[in-house]
N, C-alpha and C positions, 0 to 999 in steps of 0.2 A: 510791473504788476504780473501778478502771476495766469498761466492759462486758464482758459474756462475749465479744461479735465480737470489740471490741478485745483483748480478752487471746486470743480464738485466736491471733489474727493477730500479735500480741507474741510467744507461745508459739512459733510456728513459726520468726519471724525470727530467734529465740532460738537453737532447733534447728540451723538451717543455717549460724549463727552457730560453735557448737559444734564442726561440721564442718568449717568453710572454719578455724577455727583449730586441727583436728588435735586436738581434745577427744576428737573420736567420730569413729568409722571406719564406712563401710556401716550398717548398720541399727543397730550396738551404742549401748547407753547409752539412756536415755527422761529425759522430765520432765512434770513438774505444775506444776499455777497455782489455787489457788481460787479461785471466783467468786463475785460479790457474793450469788447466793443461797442459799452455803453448799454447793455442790457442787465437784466438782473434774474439771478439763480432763487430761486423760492423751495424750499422742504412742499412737499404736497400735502394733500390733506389726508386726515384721516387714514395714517399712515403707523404705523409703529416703528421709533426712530432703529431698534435694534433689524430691523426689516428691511431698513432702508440703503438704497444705495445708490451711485450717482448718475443711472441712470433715471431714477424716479424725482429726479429734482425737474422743477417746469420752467421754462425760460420765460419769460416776459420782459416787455418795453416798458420804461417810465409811466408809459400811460393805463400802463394795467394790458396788454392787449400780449397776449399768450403767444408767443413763438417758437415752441417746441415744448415737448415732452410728451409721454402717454400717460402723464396721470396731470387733474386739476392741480392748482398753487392751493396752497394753504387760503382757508379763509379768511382770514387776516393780510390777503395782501393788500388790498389798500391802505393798511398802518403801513407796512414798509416802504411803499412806495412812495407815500407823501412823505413820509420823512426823506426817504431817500433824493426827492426831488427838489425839499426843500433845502437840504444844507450836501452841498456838492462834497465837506470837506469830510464826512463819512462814507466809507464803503461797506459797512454791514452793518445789521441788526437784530438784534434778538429780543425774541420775546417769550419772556419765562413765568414760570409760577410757581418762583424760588418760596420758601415757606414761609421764612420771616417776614420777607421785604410785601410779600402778600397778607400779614398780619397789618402792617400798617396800610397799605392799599383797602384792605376790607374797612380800615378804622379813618378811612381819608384822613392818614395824618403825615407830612411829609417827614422822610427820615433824617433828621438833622445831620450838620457837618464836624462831629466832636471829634475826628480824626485826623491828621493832616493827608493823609492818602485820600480822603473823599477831596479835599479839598484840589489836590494834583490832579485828580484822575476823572472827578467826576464834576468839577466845578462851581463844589458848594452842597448845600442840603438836595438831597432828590424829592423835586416835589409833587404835588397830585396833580394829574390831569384831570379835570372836571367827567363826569360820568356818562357815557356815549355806549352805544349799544354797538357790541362786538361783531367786529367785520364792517363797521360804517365807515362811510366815508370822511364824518363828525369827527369819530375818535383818530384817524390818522391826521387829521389835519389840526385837532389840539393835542394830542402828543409832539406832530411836528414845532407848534411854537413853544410850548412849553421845555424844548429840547435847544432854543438858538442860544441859550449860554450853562445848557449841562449837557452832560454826556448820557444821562437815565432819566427817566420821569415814570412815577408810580401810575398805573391807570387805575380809578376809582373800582372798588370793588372786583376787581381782577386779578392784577398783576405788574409783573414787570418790565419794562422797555428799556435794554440798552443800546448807544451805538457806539462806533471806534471807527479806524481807518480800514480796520481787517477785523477779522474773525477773532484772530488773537486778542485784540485789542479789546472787542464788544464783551467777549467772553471773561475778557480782565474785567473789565467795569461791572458783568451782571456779576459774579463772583463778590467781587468788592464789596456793594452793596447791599447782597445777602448775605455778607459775614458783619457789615455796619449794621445792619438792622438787627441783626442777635445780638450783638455789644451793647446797643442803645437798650434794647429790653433788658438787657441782667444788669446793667449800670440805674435803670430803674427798678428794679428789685431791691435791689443796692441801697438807694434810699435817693440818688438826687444823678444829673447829667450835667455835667461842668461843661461850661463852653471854652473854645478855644480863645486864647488872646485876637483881638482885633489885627496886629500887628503880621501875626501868625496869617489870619487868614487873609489878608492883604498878600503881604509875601508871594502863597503860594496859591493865589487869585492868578499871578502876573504868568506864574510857572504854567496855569491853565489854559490862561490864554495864548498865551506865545504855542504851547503845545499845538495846540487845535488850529492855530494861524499854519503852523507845518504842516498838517493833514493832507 
């Protein structure tokens, strides 16, 4: 695992990353990273990612309880945390208000798996988290289960949640599934959404699991 500097500084590139590709807009959206001594790095709040840098990340413990930084965590850290606490085999998370994937999240509809990449990467269809008022402890803890067999879940009327092993990884999954959610809407323009073979998604069910069993 990499150092806490290093993963600031990964963390942040990450952030601006998210920005320069229309993920996140002004201050919206944060992320996490744990660190090799079992803590967790948090974007702060109300913060402008191109502003940002790794000193202004906040450290906290599992349990939410701040150990370092001079600026608050993002208000959303209880979503990271419970996820974080909940499934050991991820180490970061993101959470974005990608455009599309938030098109279906306003429309509580999950984003089906008509690609075999969702199917690798993300585990199947990304589904809704039922509707929990932001920064709650509610919505971290139904993202968390809605998360023990994908890698993303939409949160109602919001946006988006992904996680991975790393940074690289979360930021592959949010990616992913804001280019699956564009596809699914002009394949419905289109006139109709073809599912994949049964066989298909069997297959590369197994490839997901085994994945995430490595984590």
């Amino acid at each position: 695992m990499s150092s806490e500097l290093q993963l600031r500084v990964d963390l942040i590139e990450t952030a601006k990353r998210l920005a320069r590709e229309g993920l996140v807009e002004g201050t919206a959206g944060n992320l996490s990273v744990r660190t090799p001594e079992g803590g967790v790095l948090l974007t702060p709040a109300s913060l402008a990612y191109e502003t940002m840098s790794p000193e202004d990340l906040a450290l906290c413990d599992l349990a939410g309880n701040v150990l370092g930084g001079a600026r608050r965590p993002t208000t959303e850290k209880a979503l990271h945390l419970a996820v974080l606490r909940a499934h050991a085999e991820f180490g970061a998370v993101i959470h974005s208000h990608a455009k599309f994937a938030s098109m279906f999240a306003v429309a509580r509809e999950p984003i089906p798996c008509v690609i075999e990449e969702f199917q690798i990467y993300v585990g199947g269809e990304v589904p809704i988290a039922r509707y929990e008022l932001s920064g709650s402890d509610a919505l971290g803890e139904e993202c968390a289960k809605q998360l023990a067999q994908r890698s993303a879940v939409l949160m109602a009327n919001h946006g988006l949640l992904a996680a991975g092993r790393d940074l690289a990884q979360a930021f592959h999954v949010t990616a992913l599934v804001e280019r699956g959610a564009q596809i699914v809407l002009g394949a419905r323009m289109l006139g109709r959404v073809a599912e994949l073979p049964p066989e298909t998604l069997a297959k590369f069910a197994a490839v997901y699991a085994a994945q995430r069993r490595r984590e």
